[in-house]
C-alpha positions, 0 to 999 in steps of 0.5 A: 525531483525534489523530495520531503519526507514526514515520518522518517523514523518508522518503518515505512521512512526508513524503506523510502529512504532507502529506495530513494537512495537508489532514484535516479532523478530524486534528491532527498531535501527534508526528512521531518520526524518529531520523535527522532528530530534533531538527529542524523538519518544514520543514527536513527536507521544504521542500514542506511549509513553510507547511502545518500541523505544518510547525513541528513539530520530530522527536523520538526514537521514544518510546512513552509520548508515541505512546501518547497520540494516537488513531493512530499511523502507523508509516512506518518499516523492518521492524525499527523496526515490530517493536520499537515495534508491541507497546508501542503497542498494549499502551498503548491506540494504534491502530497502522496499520504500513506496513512488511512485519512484520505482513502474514504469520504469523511463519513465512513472515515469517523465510523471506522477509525472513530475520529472526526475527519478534518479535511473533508474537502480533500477525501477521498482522494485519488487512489494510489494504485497505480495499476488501475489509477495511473491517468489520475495519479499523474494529475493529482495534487494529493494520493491516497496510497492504498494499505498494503491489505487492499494493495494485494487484495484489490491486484488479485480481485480486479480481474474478477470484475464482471465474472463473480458474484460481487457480494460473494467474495471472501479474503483472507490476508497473512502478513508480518509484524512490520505491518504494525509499525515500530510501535511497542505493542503486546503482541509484537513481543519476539516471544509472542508473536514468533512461533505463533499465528493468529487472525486479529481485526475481524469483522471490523478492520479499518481496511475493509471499507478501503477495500469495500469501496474499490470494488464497487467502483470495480464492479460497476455498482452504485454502492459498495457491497459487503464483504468479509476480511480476516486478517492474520499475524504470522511469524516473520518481520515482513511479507503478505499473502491476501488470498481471496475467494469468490462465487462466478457468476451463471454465464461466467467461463472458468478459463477465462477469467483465468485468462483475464488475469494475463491481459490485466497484467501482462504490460505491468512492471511489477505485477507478475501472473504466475503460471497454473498451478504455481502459487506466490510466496511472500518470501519472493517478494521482500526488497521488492516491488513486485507483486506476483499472483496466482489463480485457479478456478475450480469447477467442482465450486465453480469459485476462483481462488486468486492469491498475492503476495507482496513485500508489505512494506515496499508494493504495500506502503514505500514502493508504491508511494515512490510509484505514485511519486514518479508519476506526480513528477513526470518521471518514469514511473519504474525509477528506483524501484526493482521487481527482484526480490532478496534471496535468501 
């Protein structure tokens, strides 16, 4: 499969570039990035030097050249999404954006990132969390890749469905400086931010209505039910845990929706239910695509607790983009990807 890449100079460029290198099936044909146009992929990311499409030079953004691949990966801000989405799939690209602009309709788009949506036509669009949404991500022409907050908090609430108390639910996330972006920011200081742990983005964080609207559709409601997000930033460049906590319903058993948890997962490559009683590291999880999660139900509250963890940018932003990709292009949907994490 023929591949384009928008964004080829920030963190999420560099991870599909270097899973790319690794694909079986895919040729890396364009890598557009306005900053870093105009110089080679090696300069611009050393790591990745010696790998396939190292040599590429970035271009400028251009549609008609994106239109020619088979799928075209947009890992750029919001704005540049909405600008290049429409033109691409109007020309024939399959399109898997992983910026915010197509996770939710038009409305709750401007209310939370408080910008006018330009493509109202096109969102949301399919989600791209393939666990739940495989069949329609194959027949997508545009994928909404989900943030790697909902990433892990949705994988650890989806078995939840039916047994809990929809409203009831609480999640609290902890992730790494990389998930800010290459950006320079205050906070992302070396002196800053290592050595210190903060919650930054309550209550309004632009994940929650991603999340929000997931688990509506999850639980079977006609509207999606409010729920409470907090984020933190913890000292390390990459890595996520979302743990989340929620009431079980009067009829609902403990140990089997512990149960759930297995059958949910038991055939996914890259979801890992871990034993009782064992809980997930991020530092399990960095390199790969895996997400392993942990849950226990405790009688005294009669609460579940569930916890993931997850690279933030590989199951949280790349890997699942390359997922998505396998899947628009009818290749096998594990292609590129690993499950290994790096040790140490």
């Amino acid at each position: 499969m023929d591949v384009g890449i928008v964004g080829g100079s920030g963190y999420g460029g560099a991870e599909l570039l270097r899973l790319l290198a690794a694909h079986p099936f895919a040729k890396v044909r364009v890598v557009a990035a306005r900053t870093a146009a105009g110089g080679h992929v090696h300069e611009v990311f050393p790591h990745l030097r010696g790998a396939p499409g190292a040599d590429l030079i970035l271009v400028e953004p251009d549609p008609d050249a994106l239109a020619a691949c088979d799928v075209v990966l947009l890992a750029t801000p919001h704005a540049a999404s909405l600008a290049l989405a429409p033109a691409l799939v109007a020309a024939g690209a399959r399109v898997v954006d992983l910026s915010g602009a197509y996770r939710l309709d038009a409305a709750t788009f401007s209310d939370w990132y408080g910008d006018e949506h330009t493509a109202a036509d096109l969102a949301p669009a399919v989600y791209g969390l393939p666990e739940l949404y495989r069949d329609q991500i194959a027949a997508a022409a545009l994928v909404a890749n989900p943030g790697c907050y909902p990433t892990a908090a949705l994988l650890a609430m989806a078995p939840l469905a039916g047994h809990v108390d929809p409203a009831s639910v609480v999640i609290s996330g902890l992730s790494g400086t990389s998930g800010a972006g290459k950006g320079l920011r205050d906070d992302l200081h070396a002196s800053h931010a290592m050595g210190n742990a903060a919650a930054y983005g309550a209550p309004k964080h632009r994940h929650t209505p991603e999340i929000e609207r997931i688990w509506g559709r999850l639980a079977g409601l006609d509207s999606a039910p409010p729920l409470t997000f907090t984020p933190h930033l913890v000292p390390m460049s990459r890595g996520q845990v979302v743990t989340v906590v929620a009431t079980l319903g009067p009829d609902a058993d403990g140990a089997a929706v512990e149960d759930s948890y297995v059958a949910a997962y038991t055939d996914e490559p890259f979801v890992h239910v871990l034993p009782p009683g064992s809980w997930p590291s991020s530092g399990h999880t960095v390199g790969g695509n895996a997400a392993h999660i942990g849950v226990a139900f405790d009688p005294r509250t009669r609460r579940v607790t569930a916890s993931c963890a997850l690279d933030n940018l590989v199951k949280g932003a790349a890997g699942q983009a390359l997922q998505n990709a396998n899947l628009l292009c009818g290749v096998e949907e594990t292609a590129g990807l690993t499950a290994a994490g790096v040790y140490p």
